[in-house]
LUMVEX-934280 format. One record per residue (C-alpha): residue in three letters; x, y, z. Coordinates in pm, whole numbers, padded with zeros to 5 digits, always signed. Example, Ala and Ser with C-alpha at 12.3 -4.5 7.8 and 13.67 -1.06 7.14 Angstrom:
! LUMVEX-934280
ALA+01230-00450+00780;SER+01367-00106+00714;
//
This chain:
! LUMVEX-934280
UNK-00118+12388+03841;UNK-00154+12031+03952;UNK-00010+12069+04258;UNK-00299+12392+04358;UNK-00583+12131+04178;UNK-00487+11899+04449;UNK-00501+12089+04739;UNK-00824+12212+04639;UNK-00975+11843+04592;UNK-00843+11802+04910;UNK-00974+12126+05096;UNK-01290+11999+04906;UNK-01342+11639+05031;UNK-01237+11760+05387;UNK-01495+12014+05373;UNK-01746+11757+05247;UNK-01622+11556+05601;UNK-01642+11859+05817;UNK-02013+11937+05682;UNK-02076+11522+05766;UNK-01928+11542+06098;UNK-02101+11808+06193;UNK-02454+11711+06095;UNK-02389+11433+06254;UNK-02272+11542+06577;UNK-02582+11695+06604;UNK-02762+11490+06593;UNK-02634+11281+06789;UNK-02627+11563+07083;UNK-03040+11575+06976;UNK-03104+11179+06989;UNK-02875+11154+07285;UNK-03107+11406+07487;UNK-03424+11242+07366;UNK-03301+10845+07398;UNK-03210+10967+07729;UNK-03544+11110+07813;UNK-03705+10818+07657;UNK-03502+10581+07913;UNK-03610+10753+08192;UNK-03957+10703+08093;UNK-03932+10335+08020;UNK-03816+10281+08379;UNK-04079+10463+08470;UNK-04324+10274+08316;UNK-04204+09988+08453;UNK-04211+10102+08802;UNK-04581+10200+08771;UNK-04680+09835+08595;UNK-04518+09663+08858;UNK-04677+09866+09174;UNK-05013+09834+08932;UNK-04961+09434+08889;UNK-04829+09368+09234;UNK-05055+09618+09418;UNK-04803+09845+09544;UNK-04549+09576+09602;UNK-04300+09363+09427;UNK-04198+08999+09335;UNK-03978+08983+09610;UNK-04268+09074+09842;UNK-04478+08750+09763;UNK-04803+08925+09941;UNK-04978+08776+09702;UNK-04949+08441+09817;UNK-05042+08164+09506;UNK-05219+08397+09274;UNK-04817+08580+09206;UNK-04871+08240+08911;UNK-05159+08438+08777;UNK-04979+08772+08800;UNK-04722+08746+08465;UNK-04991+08579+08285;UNK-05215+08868+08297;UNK-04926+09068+08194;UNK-04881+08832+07890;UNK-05244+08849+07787;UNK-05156+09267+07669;UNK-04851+09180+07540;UNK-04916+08874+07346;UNK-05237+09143+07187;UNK-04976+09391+07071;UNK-04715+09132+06924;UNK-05006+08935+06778;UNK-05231+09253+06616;UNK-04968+09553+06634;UNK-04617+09505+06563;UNK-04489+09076+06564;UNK-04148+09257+06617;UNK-04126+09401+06956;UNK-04138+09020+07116;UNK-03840+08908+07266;UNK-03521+08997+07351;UNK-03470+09368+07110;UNK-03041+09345+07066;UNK-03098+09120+06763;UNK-03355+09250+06584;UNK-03155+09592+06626;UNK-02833+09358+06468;UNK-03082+09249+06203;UNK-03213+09641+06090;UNK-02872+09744+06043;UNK-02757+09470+05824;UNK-03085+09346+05633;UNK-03291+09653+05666;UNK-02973+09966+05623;UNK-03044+10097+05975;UNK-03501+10131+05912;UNK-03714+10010+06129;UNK-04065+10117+06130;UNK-04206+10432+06307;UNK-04442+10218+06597;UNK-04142+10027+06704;UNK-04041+10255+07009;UNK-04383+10336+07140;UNK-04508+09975+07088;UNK-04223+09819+07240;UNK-04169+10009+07528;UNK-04508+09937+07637;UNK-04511+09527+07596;UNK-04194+09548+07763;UNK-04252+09731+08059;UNK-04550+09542+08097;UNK-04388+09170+08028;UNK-04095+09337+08295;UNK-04365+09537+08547;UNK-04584+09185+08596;UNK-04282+08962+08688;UNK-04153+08832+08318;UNK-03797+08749+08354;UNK-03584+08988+08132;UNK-03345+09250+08131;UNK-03412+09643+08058;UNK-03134+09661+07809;UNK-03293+09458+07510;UNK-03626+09689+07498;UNK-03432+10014+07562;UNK-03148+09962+07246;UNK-03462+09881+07039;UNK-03644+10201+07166;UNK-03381+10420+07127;UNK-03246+10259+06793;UNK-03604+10277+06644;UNK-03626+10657+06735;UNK-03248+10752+06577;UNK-03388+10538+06264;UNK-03731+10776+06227;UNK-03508+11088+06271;UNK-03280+10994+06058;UNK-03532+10847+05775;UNK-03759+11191+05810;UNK-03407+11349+05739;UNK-03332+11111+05472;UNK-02996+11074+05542;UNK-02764+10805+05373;UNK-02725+10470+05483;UNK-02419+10514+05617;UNK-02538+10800+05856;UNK-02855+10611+05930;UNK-02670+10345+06085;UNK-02425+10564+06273;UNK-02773+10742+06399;UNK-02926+10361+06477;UNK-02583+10279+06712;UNK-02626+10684+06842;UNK-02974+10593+06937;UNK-02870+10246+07096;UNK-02566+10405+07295;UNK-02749+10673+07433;UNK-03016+10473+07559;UNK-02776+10201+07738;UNK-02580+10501+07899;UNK-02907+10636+08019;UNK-03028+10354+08160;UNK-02751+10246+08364;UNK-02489+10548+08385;UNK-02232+10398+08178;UNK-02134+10620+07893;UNK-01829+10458+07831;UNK-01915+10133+07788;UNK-02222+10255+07640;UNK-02037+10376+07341;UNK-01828+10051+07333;UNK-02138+09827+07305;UNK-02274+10000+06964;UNK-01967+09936+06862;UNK-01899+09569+06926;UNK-02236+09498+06872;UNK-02393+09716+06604;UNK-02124+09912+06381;UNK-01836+09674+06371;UNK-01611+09935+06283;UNK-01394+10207+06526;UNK-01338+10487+06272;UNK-01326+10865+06345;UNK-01643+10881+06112;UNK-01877+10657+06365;UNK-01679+10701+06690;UNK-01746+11094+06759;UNK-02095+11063+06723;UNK-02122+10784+06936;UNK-01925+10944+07205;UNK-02116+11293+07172;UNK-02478+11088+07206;UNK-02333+10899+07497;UNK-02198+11225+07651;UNK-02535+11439+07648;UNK-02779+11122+07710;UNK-02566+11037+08053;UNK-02580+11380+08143;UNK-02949+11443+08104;UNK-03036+11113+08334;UNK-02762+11198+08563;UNK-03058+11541+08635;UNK-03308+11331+08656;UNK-03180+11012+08832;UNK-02870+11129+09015;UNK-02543+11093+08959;UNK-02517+10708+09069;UNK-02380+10344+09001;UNK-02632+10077+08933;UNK-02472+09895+09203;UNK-02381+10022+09523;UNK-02155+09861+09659;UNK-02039+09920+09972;UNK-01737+09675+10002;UNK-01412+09682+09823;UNK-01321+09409+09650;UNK-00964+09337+09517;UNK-00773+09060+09401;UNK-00630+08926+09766;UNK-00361+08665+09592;UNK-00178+08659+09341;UNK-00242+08278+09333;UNK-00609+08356+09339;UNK-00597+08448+08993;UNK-00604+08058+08927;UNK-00943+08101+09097;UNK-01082+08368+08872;UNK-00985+08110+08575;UNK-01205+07835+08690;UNK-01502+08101+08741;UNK-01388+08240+08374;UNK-01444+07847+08232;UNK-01745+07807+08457;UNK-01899+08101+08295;UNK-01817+08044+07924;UNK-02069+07711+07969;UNK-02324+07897+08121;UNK-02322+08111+07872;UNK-02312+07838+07609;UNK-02576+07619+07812;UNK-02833+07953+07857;UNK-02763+08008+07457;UNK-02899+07668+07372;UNK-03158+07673+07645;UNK-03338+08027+07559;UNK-03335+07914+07160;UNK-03442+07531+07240;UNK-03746+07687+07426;UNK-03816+07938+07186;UNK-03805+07639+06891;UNK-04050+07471+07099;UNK-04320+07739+07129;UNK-04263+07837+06771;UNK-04350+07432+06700;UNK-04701+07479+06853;UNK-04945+07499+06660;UNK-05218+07740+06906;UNK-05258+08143+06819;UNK-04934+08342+06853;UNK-05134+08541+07145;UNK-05180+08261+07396;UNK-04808+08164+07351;UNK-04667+08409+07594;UNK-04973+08345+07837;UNK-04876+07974+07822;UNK-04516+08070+07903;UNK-04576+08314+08201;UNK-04802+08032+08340;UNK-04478+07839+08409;UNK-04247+08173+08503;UNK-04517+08255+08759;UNK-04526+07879+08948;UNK-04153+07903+08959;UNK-04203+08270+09096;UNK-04449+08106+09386;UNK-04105+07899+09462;UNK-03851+08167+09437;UNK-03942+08468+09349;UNK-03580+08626+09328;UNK-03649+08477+08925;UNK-03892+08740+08848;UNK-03875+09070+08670;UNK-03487+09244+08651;UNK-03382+09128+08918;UNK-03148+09390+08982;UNK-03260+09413+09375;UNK-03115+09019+09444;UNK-02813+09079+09229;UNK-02711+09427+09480;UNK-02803+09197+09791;UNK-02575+08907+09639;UNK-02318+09212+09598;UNK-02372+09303+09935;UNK-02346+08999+10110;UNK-02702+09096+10249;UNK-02916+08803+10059;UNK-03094+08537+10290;UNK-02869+08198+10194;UNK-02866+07895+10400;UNK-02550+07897+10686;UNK-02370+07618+10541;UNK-02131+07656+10264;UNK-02303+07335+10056;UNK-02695+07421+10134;UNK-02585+07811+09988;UNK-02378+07676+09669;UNK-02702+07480+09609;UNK-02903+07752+09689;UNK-02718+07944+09436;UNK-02737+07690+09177;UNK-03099+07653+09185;UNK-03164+08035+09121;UNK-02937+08004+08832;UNK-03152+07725+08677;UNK-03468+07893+08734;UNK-03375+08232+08644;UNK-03243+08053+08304;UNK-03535+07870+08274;UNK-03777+08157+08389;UNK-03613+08400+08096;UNK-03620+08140+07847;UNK-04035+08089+07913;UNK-04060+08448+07911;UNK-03894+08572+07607;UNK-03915+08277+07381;UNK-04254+08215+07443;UNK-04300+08575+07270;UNK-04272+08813+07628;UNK-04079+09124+07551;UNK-03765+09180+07720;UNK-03385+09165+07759;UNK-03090+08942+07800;UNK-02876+09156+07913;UNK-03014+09193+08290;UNK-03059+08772+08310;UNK-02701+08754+08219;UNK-02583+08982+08483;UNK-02798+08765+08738;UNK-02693+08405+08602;UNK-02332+08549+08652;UNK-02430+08680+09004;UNK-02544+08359+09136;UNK-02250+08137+08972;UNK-01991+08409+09111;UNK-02149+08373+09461;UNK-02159+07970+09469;UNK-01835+08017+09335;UNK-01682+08191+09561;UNK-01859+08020+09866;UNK-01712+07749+09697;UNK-01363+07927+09684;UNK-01392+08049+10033;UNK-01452+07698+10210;UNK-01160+07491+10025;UNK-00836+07783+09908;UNK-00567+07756+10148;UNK-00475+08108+10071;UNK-00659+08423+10140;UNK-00948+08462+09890;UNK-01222+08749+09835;UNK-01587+08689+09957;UNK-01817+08555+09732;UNK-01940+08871+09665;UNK-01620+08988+09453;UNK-01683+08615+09290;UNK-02043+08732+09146;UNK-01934+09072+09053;UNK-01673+08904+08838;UNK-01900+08664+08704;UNK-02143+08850+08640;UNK-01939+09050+08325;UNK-01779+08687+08270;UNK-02142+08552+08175;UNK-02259+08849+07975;UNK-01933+08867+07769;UNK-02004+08461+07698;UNK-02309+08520+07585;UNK-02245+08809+07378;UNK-01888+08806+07318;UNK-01894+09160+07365;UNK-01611+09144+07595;UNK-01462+09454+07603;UNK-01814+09653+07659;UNK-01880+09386+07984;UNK-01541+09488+08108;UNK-01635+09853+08141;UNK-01969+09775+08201;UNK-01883+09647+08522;UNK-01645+09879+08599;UNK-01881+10170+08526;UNK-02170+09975+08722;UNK-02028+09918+09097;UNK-01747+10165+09045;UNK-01488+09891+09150;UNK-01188+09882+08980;UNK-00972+09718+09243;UNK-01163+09389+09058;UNK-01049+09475+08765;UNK-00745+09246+08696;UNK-00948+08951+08788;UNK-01240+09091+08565;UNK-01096+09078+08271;UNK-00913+08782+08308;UNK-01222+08572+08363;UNK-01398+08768+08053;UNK-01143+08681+07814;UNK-01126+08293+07954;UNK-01546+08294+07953;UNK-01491+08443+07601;UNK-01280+08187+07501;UNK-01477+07892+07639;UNK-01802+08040+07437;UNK-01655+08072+07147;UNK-01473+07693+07141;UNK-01857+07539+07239;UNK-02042+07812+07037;UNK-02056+07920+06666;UNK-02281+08197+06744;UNK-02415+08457+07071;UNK-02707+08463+07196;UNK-02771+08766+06962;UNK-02656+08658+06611;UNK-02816+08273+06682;UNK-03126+08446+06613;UNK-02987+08600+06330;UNK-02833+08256+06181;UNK-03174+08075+06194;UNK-03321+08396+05960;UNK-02998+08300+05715;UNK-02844+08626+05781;UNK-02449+08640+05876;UNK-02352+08835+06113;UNK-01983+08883+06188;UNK-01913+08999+06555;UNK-01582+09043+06508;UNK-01383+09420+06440;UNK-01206+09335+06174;UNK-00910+09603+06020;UNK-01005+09799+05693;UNK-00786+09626+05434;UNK-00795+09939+05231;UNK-00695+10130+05457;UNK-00404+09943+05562;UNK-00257+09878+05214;UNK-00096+10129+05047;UNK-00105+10221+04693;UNK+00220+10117+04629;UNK+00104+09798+04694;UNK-00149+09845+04405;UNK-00048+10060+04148;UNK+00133+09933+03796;UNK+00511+10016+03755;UNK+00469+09974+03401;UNK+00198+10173+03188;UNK+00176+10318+02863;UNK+00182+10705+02811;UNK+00087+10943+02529;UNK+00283+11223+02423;UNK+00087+11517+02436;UNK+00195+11588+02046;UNK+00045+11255+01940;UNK-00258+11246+01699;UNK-00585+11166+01842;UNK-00664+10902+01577;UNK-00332+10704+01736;UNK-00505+10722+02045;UNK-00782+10513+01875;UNK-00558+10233+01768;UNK-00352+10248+02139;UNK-00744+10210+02279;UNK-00784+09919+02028;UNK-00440+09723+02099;UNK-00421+09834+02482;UNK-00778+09769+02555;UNK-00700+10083+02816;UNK-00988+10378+02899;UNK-00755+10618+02965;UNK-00395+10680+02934;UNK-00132+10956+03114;UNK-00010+11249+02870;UNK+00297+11370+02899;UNK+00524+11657+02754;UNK+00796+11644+02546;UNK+01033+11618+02856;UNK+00837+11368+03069;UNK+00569+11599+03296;UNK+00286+11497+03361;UNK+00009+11737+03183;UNK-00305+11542+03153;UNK-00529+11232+03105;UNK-00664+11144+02745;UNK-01003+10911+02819;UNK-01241+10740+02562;UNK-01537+11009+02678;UNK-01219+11279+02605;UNK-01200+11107+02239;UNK-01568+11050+02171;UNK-01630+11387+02209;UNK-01369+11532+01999;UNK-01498+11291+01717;UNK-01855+11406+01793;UNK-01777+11778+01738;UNK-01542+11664+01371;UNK-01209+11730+01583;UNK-01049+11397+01422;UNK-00758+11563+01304;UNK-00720+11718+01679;UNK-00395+11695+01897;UNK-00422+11492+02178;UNK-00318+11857+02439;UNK-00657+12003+02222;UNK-00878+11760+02374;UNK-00740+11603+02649;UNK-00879+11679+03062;UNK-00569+11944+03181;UNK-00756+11881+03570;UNK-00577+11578+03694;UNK-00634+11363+04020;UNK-00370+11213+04153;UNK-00258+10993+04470;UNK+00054+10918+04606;UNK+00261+10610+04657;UNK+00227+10613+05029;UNK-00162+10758+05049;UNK-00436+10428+05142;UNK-00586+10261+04887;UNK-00890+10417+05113;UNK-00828+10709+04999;UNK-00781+10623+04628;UNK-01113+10483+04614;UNK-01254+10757+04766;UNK-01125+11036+04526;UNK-01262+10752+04255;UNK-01568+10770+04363;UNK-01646+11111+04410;UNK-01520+11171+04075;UNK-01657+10888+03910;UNK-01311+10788+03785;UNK-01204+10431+03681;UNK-00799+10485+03704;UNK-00525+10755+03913;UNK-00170+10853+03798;UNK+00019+10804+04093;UNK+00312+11087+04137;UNK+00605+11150+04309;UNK+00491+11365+04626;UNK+00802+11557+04586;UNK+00764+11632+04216;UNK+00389+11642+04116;UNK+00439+11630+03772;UNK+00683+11348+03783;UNK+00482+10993+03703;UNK+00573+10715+03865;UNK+00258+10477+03828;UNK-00128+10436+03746;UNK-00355+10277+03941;UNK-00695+10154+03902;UNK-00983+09985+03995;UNK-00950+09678+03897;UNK-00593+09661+04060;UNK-00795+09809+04419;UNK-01044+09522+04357;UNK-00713+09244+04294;UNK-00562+09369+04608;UNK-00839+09295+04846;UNK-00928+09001+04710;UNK-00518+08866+04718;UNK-00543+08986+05079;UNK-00899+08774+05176;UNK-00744+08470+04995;UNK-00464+08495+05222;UNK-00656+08541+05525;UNK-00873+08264+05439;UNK-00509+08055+05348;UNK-00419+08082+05678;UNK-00753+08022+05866;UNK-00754+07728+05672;UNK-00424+07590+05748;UNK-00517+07675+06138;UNK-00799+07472+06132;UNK-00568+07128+05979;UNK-00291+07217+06228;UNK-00555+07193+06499;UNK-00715+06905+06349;
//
């Protein structure tokens, strides 16, 4: 009897988790298609503010002559209107405020978000505003999953696997990466790799790449027409200088953009002439070198390429390089914390472009062993930078790979990730995502951590020793064992040790209530058991808990369902994790002394 009960709480829950998967799937196929087609438009909108801004042209063009300083200040004028009257959260970079709406806010964000921020950004980006496209589009597409899924009033839970859906698809969309894509929602927004979050992820990712792939060709971001490979082994020791190199940039563009955006927020003038003052100062540096406006995308492929204008001699081009690093830096930190609306995704790429490049120029004039052009230097650094900033290592790995479509550079790659990576997070408590977070007092752990209930067992929980009630006893014995034991529930067994039941205080109330004192405990007792084996996941035991509101398991012998050989309950789940924490925190501590 027990044994067909359980199988059919089973066959239940699973079907519960088939009709979840499902839904979800989806919708994830539906926001995949639309955050795809909603990427597409954002670049286009971008396109047609900057040919509207720079009459046809583009920053690089300079055919403007001194008014290109004007030029991002008019932009600024719109935008700082629309932060100001509209919607104060569509200024600056969009990753963290994303971050923010899943933790604080259960995955809602309100319903003007997409439209509102697609259009400061693409004007802030289409008028010469440093910033990246990857900010804007995660908020876009995050904002529209979060509308869906409210007008479907889903659960929390599926709200935020529809907010990371939302976020994926868009970042696959917008730069043909549905890998890495998938990767960054999960790094950066769900914190979790479980079967639950990971399908949809990889199903939105699937059908938003495949919709811009009709539209925009099948393409790398990059096209690189070189291929660049790790030419000695000894150049590895190299690729670890560029790796430390990068993990201070990252650190030193961290403290700039957040210094500068301090400052502004200091000032005491209207919020709407604070991004007009900044793009004052991002234009005069774009009269100097205009490779600092906008993306920037078209001077990181000529960096790639080997096809940029630099001076001839090794020292006047690692200079050269330097200086666009500074001012690109600087240039993004005026935009976006001055209140433009942007990315920092794109700015990282190009900080890492230019320090791979000098690099490697750098490399190039002094190794006495064969070494790659500098152009393999800035395609390294570029993911090196990003995954300092963000500590999202894995997702600039594949990022980069799925980019330029070189994986030749791929040992070198992730060896100066994980080194940049390192150096961050020794200089650097927080990214340049959760620092925002940190000042707003809200924690944000960017680390996957493993599910301690679902890696302890309930073995590991569960009491050996528990007291049982014969299913012959007397209910008004159970009354004085509820007294003494201060238990809610106890096991019944028969006369030769099977498990046949539960006998609970509701089980006893009731029988009182209808004059059944004189009752046997099998006369009143709940026949329909739950149980859990030794070996199952505490998980799991909380789950069948839950669903049917139950405070305590027997635990059974798998091969003998009747045979008892423990209880568990909550309390016991709850003692578990916390013994675990304790010891994780034991050890962190003891780290941090060794260290010391």
């Amino acid at each position: 009897m027990f044994g067909d009960f359980q199988k059919t709480l089973r066959g239940y829950i699973r079907s519960e988790f088939m009709r979840e998967y499902g839904k979800l799937s989806v919708l994830a196929a539906i926001i995949g298609v639309f955050g795809a087609l909603i990427a597409i438009a954002f670049r286009w909108m971008i396109d047609a503010f900057q040919e509207l801004f720079f009459v046809g042209g583009t920053p690089m063009d300079n055919s403007m002559g001194v008014w290109i300083v004007a030029v991002p200040a008019i932009g600024a004028v719109f935008v700082g209107v629309i932060v100001y009257w509209f919607a104060p959260e569509v200024k600056g970079a969009g990753v963290a405020d994303v971050m923010r709406g899943v933790v604080a806010n259960r995955g809602r964000f309100r319903a003007r978000v997409p439209a509102l921020k697609a259009l400061a950004s693409s004007i802030t980006l289409g008028s010469g505003g440093s910033g990246g496209r990857e900010g804007p589009i995660v908020q876009i597409g995050a904002s529209f999953a979060s509308a869906v899924g409210q007008a479907l009033k889903l659960t929390s839970t599926e709200l935020r696997i529809m907010v990371a859906c939302g976020a994926s698809g868009a970042i696959a969309a917008t730069f043909n990466t549905p890998i890495a894509g998938a990767v960054f929602a999960l790094e950066l927004l769900l914190l979790e790799f479980r079967t639950r979050s990971f399908v949809p992820l990889i199903i939105s990712t699937v059908f938003a790449t495949l919709v811009s792939r009709i539209f925009l060709g099948d393409y790398p971001t990059f096209d690189i027409v070189f291929e660049y490979r790790l030419e000695n082994p000894y150049e590895l020791g190299l690729y670890l200088g560029l790796g430390v190199l990068a993990g201070l940039a990252g650190v030193l563009f961290i403290k700039a953009y957040y210094k500068i955006e301090d400052s502004f927020d200091s000032i005491s003038i209207p919020t709407y002439v604070k991004p007009v003052i900044g793009a004052l100062f991002v234009g005069a540096i774009g009269l100097m070198y205009p490779h600092a406006l906008g993306v920037g995308y078209d001077s990181v492929a000529a960096v790639l390429n080997s096809t940029l204008e630099i001076p001839s001699a090794p020292l006047m081009a690692i200079i050269f390089f330097a200086v666009l690093l500074i001012l690109k830096m600087l240039a993004t930190s005026l935009t976006l914390g001055s209140g433009g609306s942007g990315g920092l995704f794109g700015p990282s790429l190009f900080l890492g472009a230019m320090l791979g490049a000098g690099f490697g120029i750098f490399a190039n004039s002094v190794s006495p062993f064969d070494t790659a052009s500098y152009g393999a230097y800035a395609m390294v650094g570029m993911a090196a930078v990003f995954a300092a900033t963000s500590r999202a290592t894995l997702t600039a790995i594949l990022m980069l790979f799925e980019m330029t479509s070189a994986y030749d550079i791929i040992l070198p790659l992730m060896f100066a990730c994980v080194i940049s990576d390192a150096v961050s997070s020794l200089l650097s408590k927080e990214t340049i995502y959760t620092a925002k977070l940190a000042k707003q007092g809200i924690r944000y752990v960017h680390d996957l951590s493993v599910n301690i209930l679902e890696s302890a067992r309930v073995r590991d929980a569960m009491a050996a020793e528990y007291t049982v009630v014969r299913d012959d006893t007397p209910l008004r014995k159970v009354v004085d064992m509820h007294l003494y034991a201060g238990k809610k529930g106890f096991p019944v067994v028969s006369a030769d040790g099977r498990l046949v039941g539960v006998i609970t205080l509701t089980d006893v109330r009731k029988a009182f209530e209808s004059d059944r004192r004189d009752a046997l405990v099998r006369d009143v007792m709940t026949k329909r058991v739950v149980t859990v084996y030794p070996d199952e996941t505490l998980q799991n035991a909380m789950e069948k808990m839950v669903l049917r509101k139950f405070g305590h398991l027997p635990v059974v012998d798998p091969n003998k369902p009747n045979r008892l050989v423990g209880m568990l309950d909550r309390e016991a789940i709850l003692d578990r994790y916390r013994n675990v924490v304790a010891e994780e925190v034991s050890e962190k501590s003891l780290e941090g002394r060794l260290m010391e």
